[in-house]
Every structure is written in structure tokens, then in C-alpha cells.
N, CA, C and O atoms as a Tripos MOL2 file, in Angstrom:
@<TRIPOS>MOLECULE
protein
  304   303    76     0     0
PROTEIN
NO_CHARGES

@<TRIPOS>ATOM
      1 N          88.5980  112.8290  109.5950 N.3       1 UNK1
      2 CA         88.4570  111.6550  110.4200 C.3       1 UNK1
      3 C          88.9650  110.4770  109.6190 C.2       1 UNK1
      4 O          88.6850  110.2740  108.4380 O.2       1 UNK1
      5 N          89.6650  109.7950  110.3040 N.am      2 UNK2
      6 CA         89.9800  108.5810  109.2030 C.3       2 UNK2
      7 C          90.3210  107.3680  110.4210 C.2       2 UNK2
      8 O          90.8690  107.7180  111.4670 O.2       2 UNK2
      9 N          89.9260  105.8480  110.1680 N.am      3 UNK3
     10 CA         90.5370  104.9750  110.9660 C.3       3 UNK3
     11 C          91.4550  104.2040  110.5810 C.2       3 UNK3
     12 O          91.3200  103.7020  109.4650 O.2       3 UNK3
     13 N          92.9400  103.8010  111.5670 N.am      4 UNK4
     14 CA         93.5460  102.8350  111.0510 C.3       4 UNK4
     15 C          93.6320  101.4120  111.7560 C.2       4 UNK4
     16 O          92.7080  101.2220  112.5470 O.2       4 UNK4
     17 N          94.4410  100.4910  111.6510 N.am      5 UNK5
     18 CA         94.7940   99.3730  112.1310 C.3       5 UNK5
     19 C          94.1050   98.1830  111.5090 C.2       5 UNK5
     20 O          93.2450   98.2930  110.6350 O.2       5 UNK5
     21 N          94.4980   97.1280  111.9700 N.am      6 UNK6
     22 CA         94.0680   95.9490  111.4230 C.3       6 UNK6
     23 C          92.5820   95.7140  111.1920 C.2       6 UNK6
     24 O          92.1300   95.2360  110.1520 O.2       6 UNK6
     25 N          91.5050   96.2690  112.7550 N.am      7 UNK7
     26 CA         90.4940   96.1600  112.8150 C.3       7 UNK7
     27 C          89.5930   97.0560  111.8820 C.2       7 UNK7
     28 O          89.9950   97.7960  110.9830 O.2       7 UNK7
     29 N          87.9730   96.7830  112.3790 N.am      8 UNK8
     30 CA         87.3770   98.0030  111.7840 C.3       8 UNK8
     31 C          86.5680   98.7120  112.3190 C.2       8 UNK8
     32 O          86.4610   98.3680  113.4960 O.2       8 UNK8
     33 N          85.9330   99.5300  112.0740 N.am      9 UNK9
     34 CA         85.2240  100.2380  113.5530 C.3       9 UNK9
     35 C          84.2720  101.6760  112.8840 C.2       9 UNK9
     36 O          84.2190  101.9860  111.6940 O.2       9 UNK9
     37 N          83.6940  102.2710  113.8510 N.am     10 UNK10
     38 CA         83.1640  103.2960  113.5220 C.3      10 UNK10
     39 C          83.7100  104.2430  114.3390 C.2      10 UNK10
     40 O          84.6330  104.0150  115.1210 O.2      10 UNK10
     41 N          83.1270  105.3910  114.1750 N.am     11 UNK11
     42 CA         83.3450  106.6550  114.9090 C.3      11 UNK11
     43 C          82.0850  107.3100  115.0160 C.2      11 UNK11
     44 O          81.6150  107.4720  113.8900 O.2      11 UNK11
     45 N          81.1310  107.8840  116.1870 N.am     12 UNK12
     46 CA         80.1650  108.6320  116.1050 C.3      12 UNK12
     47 C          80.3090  109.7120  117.2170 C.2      12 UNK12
     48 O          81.1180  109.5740  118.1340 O.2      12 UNK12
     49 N          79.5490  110.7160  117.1060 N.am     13 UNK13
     50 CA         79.4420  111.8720  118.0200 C.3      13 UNK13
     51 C          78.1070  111.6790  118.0630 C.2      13 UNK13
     52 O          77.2900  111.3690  117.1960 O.2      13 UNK13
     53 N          77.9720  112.0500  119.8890 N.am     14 UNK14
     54 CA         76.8720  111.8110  120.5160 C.3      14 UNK14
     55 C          75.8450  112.8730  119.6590 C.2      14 UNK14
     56 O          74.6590  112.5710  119.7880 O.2      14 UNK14
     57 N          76.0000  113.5780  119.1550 N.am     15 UNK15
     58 CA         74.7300  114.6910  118.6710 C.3      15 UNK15
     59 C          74.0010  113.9230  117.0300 C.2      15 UNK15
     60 O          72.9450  113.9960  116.4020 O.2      15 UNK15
     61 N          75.0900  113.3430  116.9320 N.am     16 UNK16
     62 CA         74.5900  112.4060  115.5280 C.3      16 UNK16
     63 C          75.3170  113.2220  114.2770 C.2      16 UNK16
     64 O          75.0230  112.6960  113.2040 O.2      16 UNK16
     65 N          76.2430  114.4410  114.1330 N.am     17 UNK17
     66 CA         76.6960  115.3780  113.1700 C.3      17 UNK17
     67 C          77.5940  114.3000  112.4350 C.2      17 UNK17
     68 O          77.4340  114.0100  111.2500 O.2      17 UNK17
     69 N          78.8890  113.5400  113.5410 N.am     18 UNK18
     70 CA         79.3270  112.3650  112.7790 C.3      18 UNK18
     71 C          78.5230  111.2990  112.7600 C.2      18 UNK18
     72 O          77.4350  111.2250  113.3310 O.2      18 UNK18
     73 N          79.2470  110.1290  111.8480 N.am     19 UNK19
     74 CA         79.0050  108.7240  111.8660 C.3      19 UNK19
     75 C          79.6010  108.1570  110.5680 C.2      19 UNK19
     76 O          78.9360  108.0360  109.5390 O.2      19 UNK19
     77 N          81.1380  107.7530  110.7000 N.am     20 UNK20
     78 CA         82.2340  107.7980  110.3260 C.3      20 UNK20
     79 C          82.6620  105.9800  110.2350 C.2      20 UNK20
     80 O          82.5790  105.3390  111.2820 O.2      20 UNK20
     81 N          83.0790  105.3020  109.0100 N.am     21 UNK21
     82 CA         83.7290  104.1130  108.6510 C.3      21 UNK21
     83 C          84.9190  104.6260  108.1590 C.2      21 UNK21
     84 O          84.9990  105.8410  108.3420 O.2      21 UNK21
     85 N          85.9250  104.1010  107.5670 N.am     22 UNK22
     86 CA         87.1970  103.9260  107.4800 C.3      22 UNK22
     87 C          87.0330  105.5220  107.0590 C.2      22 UNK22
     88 O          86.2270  105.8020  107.9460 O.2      22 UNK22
     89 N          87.1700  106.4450  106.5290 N.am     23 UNK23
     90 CA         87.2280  107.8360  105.9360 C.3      23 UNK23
     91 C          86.2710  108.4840  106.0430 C.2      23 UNK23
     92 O          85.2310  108.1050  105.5030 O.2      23 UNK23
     93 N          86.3280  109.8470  106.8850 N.am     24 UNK24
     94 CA         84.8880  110.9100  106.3530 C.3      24 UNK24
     95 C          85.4740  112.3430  107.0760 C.2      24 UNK24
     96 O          86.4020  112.5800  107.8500 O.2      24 UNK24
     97 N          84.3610  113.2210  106.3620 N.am     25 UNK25
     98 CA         85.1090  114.9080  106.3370 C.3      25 UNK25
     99 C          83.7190  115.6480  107.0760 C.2      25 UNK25
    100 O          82.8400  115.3680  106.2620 O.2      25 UNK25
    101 N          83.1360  116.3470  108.0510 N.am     26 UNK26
    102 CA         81.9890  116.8450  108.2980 C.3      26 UNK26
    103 C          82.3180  118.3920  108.8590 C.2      26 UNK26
    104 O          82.9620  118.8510  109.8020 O.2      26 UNK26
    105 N          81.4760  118.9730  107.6940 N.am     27 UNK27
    106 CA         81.3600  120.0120  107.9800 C.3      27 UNK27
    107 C          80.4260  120.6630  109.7150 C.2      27 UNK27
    108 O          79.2360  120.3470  109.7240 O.2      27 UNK27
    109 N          80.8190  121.3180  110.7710 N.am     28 UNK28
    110 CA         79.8670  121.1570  111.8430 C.3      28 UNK28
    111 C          79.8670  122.9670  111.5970 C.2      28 UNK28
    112 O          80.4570  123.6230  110.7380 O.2      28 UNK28
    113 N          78.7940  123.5030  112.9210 N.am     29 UNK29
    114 CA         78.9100  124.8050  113.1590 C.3      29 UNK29
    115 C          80.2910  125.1050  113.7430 C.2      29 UNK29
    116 O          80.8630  124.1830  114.3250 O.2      29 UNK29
    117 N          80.8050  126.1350  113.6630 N.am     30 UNK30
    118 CA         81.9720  126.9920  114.4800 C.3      30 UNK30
    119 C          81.9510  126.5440  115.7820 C.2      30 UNK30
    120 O          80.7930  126.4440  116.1880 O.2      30 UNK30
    121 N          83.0590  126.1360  116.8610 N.am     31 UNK31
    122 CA         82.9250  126.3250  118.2130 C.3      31 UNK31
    123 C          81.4600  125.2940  118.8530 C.2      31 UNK31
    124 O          80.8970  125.6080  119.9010 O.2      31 UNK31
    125 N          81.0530  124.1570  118.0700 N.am     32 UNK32
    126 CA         80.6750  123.0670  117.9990 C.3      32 UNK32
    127 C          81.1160  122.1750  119.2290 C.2      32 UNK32
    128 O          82.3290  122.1140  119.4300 O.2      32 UNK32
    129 N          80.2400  121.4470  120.1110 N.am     33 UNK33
    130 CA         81.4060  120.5280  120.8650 C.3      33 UNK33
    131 C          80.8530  119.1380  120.5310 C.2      33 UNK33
    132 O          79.6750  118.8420  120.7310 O.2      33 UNK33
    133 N          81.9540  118.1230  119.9020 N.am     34 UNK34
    134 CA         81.6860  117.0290  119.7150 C.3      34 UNK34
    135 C          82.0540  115.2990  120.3990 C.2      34 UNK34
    136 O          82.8680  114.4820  119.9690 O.2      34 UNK34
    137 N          81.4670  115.2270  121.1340 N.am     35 UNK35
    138 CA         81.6870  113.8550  121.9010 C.3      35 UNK35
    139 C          81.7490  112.9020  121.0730 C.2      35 UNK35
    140 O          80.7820  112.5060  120.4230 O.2      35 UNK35
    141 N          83.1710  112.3230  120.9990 N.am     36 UNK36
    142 CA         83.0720  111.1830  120.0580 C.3      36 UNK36
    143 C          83.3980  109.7030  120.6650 C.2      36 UNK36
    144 O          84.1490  109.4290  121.6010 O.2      36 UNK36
    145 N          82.7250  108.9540  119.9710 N.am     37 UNK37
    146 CA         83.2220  107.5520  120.6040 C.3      37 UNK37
    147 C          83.4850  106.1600  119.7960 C.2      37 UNK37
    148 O          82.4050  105.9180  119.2590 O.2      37 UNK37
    149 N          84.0980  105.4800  119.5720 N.am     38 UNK38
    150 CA         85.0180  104.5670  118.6670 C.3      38 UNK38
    151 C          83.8170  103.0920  119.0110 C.2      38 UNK38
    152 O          84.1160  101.9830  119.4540 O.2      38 UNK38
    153 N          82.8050  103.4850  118.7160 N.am     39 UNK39
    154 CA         82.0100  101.7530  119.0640 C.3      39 UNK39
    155 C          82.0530  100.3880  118.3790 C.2      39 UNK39
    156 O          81.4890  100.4020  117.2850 O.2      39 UNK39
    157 N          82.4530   99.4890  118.6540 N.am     40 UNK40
    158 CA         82.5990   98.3970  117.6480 C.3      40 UNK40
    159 C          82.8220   97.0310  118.7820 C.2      40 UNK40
    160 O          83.6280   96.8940  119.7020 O.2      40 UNK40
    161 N          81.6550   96.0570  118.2260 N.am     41 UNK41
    162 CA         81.7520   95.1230  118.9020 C.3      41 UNK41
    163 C          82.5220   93.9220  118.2290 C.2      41 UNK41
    164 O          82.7750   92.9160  118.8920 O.2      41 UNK41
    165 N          82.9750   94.0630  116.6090 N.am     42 UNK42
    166 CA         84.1420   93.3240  115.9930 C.3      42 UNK42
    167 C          85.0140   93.4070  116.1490 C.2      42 UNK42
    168 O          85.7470   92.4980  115.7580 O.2      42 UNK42
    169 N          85.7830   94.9650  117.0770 N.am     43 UNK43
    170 CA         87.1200   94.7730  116.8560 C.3      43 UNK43
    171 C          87.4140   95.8730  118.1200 C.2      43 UNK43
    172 O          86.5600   96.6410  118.5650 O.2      43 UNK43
    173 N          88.7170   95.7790  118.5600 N.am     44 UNK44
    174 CA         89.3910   95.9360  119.6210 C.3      44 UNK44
    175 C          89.5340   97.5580  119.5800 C.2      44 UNK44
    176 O          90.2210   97.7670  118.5800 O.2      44 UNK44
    177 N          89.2690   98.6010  120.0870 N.am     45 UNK45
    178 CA         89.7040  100.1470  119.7570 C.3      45 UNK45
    179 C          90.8300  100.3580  121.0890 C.2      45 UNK45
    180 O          90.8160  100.4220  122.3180 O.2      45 UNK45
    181 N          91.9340  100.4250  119.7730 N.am     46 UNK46
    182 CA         92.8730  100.6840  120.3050 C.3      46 UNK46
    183 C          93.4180  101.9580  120.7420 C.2      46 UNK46
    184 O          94.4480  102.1430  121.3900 O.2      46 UNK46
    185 N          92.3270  103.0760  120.1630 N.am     47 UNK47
    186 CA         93.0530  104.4530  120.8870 C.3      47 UNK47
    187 C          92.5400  105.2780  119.8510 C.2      47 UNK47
    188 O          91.7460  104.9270  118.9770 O.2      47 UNK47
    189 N          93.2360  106.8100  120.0660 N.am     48 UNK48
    190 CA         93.2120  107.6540  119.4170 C.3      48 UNK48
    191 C          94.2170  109.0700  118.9070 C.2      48 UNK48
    192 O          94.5130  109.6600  119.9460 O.2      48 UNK48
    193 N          94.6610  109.6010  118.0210 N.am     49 UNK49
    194 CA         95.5930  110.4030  117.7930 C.3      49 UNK49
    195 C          95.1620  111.9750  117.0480 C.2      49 UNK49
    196 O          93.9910  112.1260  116.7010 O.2      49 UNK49
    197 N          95.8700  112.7720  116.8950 N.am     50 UNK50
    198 CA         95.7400  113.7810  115.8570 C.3      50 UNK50
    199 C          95.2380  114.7200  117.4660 C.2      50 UNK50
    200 O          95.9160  114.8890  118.4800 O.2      50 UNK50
    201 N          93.8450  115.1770  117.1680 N.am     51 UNK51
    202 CA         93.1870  116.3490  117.7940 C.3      51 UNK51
    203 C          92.9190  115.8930  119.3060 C.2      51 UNK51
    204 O          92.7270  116.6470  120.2600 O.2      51 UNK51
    205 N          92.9510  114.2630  119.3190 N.am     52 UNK52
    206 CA         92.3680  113.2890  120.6710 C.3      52 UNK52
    207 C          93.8100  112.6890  120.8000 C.2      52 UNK52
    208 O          94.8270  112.7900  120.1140 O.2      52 UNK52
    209 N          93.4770  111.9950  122.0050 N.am     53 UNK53
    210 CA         94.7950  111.4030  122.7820 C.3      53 UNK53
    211 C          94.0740  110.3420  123.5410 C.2      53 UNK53
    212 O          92.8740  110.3890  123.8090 O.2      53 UNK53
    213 N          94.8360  109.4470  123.8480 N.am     54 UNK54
    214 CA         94.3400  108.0840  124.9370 C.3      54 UNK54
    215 C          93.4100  107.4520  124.2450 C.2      54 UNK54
    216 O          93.2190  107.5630  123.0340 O.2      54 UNK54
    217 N          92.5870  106.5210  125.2980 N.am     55 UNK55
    218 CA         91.3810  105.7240  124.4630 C.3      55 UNK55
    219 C          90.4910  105.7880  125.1670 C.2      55 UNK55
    220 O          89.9110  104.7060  125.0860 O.2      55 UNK55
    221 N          89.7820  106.6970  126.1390 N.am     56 UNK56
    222 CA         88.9060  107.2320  126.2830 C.3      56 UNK56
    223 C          88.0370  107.7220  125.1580 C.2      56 UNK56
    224 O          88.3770  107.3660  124.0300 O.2      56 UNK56
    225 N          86.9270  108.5100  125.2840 N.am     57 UNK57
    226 CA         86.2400  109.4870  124.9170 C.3      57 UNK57
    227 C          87.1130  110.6570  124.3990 C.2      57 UNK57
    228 O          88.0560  111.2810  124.8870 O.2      57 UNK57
    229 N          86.2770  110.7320  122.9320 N.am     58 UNK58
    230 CA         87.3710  111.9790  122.6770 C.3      58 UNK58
    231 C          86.2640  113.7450  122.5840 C.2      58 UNK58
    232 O          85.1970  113.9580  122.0080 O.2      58 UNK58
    233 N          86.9580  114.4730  123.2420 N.am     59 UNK59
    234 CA         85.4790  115.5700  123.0330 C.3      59 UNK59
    235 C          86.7800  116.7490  122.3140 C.2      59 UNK59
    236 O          87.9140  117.0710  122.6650 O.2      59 UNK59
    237 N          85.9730  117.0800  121.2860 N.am     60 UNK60
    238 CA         86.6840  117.8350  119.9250 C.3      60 UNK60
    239 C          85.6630  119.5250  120.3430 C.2      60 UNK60
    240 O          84.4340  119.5120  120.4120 O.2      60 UNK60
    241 N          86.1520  120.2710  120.4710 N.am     61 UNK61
    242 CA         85.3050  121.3650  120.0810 C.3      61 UNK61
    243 C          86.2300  122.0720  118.5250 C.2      61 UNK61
    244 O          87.4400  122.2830  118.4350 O.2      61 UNK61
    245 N          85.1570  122.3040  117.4680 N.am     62 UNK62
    246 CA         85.4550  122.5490  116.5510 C.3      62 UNK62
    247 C          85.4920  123.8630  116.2340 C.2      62 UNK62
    248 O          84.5760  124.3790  115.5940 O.2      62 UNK62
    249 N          86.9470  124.7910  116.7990 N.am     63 UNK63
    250 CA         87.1800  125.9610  116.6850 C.3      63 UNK63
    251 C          88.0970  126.1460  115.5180 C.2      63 UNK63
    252 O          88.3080  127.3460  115.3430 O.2      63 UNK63
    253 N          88.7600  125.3280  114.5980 N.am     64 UNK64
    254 CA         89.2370  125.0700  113.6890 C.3      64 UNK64
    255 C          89.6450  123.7400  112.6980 C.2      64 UNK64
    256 O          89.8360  122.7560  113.4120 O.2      64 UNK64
    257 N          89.7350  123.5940  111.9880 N.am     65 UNK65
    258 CA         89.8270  122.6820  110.9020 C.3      65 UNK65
    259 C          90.9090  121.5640  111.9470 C.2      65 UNK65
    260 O          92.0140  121.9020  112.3700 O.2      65 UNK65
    261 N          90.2060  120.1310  112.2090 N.am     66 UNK66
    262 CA         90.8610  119.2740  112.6960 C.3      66 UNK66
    263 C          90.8380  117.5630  112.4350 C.2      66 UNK66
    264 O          90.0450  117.0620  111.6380 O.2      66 UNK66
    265 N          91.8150  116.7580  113.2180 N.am     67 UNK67
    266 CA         91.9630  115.7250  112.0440 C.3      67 UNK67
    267 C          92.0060  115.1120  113.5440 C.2      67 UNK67
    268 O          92.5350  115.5220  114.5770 O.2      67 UNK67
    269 N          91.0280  113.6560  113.1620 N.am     68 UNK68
    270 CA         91.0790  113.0470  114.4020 C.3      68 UNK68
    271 C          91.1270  111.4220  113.7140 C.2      68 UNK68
    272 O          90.4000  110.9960  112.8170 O.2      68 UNK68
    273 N          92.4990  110.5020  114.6270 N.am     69 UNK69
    274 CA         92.2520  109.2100  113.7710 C.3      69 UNK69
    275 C          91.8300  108.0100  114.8430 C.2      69 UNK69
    276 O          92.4620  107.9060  115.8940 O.2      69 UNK69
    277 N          91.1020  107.4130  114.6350 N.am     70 UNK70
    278 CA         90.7070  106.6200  115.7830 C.3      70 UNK70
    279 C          91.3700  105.0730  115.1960 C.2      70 UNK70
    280 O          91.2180  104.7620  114.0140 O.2      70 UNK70
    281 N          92.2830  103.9620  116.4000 N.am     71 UNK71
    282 CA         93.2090  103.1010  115.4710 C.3      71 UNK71
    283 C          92.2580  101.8300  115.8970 C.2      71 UNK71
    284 O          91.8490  101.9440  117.0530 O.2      71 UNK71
    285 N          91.8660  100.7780  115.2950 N.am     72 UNK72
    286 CA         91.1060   99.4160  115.3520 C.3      72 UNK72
    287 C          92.2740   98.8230  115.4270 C.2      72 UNK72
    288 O          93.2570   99.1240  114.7500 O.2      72 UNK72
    289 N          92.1760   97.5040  116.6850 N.am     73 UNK73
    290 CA         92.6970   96.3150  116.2580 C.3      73 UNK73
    291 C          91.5200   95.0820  116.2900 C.2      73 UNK73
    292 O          90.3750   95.0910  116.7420 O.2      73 UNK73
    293 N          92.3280   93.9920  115.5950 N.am     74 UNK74
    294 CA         91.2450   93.1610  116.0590 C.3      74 UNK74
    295 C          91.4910   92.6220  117.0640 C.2      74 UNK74
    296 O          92.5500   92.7460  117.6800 O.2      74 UNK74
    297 N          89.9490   91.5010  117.5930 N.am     75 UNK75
    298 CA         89.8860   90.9440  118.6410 C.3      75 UNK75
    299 C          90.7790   89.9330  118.7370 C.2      75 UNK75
    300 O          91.0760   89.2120  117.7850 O.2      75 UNK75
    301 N          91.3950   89.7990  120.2410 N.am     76 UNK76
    302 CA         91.3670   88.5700  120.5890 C.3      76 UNK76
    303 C          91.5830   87.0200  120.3480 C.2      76 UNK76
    304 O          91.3190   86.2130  121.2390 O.2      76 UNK76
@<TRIPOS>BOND
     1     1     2 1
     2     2     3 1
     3     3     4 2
     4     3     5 am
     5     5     6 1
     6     6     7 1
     7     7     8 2
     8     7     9 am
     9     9    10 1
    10    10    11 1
    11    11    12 2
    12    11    13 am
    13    13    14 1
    14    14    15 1
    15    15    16 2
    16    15    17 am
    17    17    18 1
    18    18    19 1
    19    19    20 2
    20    19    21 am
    21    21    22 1
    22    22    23 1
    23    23    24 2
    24    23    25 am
    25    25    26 1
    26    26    27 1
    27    27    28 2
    28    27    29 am
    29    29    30 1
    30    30    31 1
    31    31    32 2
    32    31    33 am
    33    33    34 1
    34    34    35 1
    35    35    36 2
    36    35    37 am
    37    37    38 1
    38    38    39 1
    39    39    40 2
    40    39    41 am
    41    41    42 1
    42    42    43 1
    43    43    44 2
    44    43    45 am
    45    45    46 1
    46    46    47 1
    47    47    48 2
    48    47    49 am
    49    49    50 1
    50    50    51 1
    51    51    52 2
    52    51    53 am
    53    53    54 1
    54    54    55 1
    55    55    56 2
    56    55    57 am
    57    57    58 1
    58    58    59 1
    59    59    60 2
    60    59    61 am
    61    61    62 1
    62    62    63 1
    63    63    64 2
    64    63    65 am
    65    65    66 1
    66    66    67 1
    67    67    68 2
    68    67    69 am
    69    69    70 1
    70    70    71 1
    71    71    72 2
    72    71    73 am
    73    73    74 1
    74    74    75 1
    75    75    76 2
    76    75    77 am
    77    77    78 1
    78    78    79 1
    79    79    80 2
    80    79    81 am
    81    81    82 1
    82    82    83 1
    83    83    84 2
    84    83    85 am
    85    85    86 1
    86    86    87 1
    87    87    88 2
    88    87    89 am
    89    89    90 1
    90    90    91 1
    91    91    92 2
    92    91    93 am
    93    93    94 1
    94    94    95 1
    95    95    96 2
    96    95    97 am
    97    97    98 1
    98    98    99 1
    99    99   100 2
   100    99   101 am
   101   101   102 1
   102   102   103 1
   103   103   104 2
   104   103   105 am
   105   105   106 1
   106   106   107 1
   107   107   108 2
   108   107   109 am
   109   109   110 1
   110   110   111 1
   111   111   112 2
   112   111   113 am
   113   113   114 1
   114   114   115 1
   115   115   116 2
   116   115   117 am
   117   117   118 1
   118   118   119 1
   119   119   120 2
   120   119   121 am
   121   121   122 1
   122   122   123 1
   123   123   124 2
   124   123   125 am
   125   125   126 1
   126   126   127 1
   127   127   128 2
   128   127   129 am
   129   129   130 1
   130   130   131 1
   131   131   132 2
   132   131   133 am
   133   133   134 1
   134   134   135 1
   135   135   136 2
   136   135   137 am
   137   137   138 1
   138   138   139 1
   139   139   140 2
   140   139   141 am
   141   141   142 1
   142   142   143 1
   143   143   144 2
   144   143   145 am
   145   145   146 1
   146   146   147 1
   147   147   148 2
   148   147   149 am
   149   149   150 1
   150   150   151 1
   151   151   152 2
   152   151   153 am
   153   153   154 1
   154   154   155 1
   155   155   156 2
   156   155   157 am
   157   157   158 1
   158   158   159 1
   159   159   160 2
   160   159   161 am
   161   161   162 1
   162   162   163 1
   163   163   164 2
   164   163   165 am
   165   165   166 1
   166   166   167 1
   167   167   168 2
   168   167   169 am
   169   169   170 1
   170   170   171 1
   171   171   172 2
   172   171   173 am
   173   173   174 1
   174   174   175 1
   175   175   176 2
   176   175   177 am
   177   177   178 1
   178   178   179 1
   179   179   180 2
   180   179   181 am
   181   181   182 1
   182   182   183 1
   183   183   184 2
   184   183   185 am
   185   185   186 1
   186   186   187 1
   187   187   188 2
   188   187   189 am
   189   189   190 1
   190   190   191 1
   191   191   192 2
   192   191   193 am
   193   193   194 1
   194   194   195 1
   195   195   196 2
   196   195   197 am
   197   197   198 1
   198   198   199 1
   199   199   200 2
   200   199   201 am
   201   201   202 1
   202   202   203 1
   203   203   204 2
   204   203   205 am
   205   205   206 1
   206   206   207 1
   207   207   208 2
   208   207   209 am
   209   209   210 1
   210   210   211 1
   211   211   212 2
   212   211   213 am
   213   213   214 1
   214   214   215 1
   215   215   216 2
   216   215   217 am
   217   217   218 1
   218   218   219 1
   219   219   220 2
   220   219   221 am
   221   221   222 1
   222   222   223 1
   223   223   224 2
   224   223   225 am
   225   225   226 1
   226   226   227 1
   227   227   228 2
   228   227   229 am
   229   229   230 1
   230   230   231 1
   231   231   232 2
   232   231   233 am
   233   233   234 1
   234   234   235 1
   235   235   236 2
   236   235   237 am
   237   237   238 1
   238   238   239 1
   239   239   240 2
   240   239   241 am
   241   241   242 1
   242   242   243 1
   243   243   244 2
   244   243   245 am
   245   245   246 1
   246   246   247 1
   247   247   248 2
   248   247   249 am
   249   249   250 1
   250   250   251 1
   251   251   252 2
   252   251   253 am
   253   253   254 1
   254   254   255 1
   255   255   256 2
   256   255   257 am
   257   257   258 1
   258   258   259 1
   259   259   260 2
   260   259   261 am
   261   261   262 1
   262   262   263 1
   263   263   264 2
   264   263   265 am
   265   265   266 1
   266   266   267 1
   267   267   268 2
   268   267   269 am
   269   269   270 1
   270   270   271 1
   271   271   272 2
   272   271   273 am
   273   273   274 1
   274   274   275 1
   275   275   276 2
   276   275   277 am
   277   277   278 1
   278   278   279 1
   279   279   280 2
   280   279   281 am
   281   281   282 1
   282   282   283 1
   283   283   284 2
   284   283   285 am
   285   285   286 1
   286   286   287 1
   287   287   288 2
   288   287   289 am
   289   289   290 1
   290   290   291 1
   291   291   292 2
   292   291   293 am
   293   293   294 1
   294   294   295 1
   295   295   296 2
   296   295   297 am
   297   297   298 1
   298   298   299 1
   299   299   300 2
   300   299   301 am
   301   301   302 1
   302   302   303 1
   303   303   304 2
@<TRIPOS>SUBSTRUCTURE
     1 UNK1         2 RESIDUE 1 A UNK
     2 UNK2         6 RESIDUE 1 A UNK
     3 UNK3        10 RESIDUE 1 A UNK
     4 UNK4        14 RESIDUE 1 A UNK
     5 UNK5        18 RESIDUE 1 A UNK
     6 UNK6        22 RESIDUE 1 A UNK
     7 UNK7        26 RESIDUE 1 A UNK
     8 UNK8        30 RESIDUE 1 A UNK
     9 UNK9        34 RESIDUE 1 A UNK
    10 UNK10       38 RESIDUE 1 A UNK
    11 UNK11       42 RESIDUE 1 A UNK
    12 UNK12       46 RESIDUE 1 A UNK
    13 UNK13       50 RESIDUE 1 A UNK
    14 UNK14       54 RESIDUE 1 A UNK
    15 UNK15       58 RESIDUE 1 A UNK
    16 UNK16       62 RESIDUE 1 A UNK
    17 UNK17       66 RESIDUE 1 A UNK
    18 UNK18       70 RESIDUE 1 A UNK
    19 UNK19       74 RESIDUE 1 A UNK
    20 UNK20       78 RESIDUE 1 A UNK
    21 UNK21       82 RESIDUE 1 A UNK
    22 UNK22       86 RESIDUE 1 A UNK
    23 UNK23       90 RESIDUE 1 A UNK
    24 UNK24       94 RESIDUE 1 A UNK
    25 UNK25       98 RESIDUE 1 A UNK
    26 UNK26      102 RESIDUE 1 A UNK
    27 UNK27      106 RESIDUE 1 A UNK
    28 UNK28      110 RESIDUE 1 A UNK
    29 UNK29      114 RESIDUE 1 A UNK
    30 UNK30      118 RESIDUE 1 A UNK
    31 UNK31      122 RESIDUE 1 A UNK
    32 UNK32      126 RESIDUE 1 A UNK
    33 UNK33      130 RESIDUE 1 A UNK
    34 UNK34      134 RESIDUE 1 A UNK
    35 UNK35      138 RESIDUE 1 A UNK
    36 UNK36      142 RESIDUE 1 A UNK
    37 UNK37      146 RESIDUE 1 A UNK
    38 UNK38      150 RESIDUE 1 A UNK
    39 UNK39      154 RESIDUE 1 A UNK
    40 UNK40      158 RESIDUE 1 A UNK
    41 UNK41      162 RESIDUE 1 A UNK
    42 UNK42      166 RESIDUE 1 A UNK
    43 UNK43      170 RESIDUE 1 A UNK
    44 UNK44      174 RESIDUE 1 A UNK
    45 UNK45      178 RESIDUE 1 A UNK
    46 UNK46      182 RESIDUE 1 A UNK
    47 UNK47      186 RESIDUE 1 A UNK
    48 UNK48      190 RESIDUE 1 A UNK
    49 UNK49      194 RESIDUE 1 A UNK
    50 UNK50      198 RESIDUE 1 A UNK
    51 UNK51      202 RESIDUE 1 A UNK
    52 UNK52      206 RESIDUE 1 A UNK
    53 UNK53      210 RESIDUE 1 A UNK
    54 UNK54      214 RESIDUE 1 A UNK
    55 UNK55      218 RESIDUE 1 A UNK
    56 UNK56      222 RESIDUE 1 A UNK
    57 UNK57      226 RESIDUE 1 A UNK
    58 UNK58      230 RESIDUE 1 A UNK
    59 UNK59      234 RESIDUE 1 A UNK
    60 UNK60      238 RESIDUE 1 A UNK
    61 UNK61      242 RESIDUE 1 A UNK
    62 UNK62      246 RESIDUE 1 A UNK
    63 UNK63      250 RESIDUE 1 A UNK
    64 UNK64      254 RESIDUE 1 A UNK
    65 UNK65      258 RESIDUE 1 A UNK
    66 UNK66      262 RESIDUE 1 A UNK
    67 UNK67      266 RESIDUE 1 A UNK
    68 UNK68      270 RESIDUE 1 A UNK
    69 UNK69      274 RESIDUE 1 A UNK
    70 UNK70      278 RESIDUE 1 A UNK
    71 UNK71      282 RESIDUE 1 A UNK
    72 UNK72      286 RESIDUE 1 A UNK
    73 UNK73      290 RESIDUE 1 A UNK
    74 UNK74      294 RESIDUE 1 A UNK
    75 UNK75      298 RESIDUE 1 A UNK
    76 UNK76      302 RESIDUE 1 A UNK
């Protein structure tokens, strides 16, 4: 998991397994499903890439080793 862009932001999955600032690595169970979501009321979430796409909600099931980057801009 890693974030980029100007802004800054978090990353969490609804089960609580993540909870992610600029860099982090989490080991989950096999075949795991993880709802993730980019929350930040400092800065603008501009999207997402790697394992996720768009800027929705990203839901990861962890059937293999994956890389998800969520991009911050700032506000406004």
C-alpha cells in the first residue's frame, strides 16, 4: 500500500486489518475480502491504481500478493 500526490491521507479497510499513512505492508488471511476507503478531510482523494481503479471504494480480495496506491491531492 503506498500513497502518492501532493496531499495526505489515509487508507483503511472496513474490518480494521488496514490503517495505512504514506507506506504500509499487511499481512491478511488467504482469500480475505478487504473494503478499502481513502478518508481524509485535509486533502482531496484523487483516486486509485495498482490492484483498484477509479475513486470509488476499492474492495481487494487477497488471493495473492497485491499493491494498491491510493493518490492525495490537496484541497481547493
Amino acid at each position: 500500500m503506498s500513497l502518492t500526490g501532493t496531499g495526505s491521507g489515509r487508507v483503511r479497510s472496513g474490518g480494521g486489518e488496514i490503517d495505512c499513512g504514506a507506506t504500509c505492508s499487511a499481512a491478511v488471511n488467504i482469500s480475505s475480502h478487504l473494503a478499502l476507503t481513502a478518508p481524509d478531510a485535509g486533502s482531496n482523494f484523487i483516486g486509485w491504481s495498482g490492484a483498484c481503479s477509479g475513486n470509488g471504494s476499492c474492495d481487494v480480495v487477497a488471493d495473492a500478493d497485491k499493491q494498491v496506491t491510493a493518490r492525495f491531492g490537496l484541497l481547493p
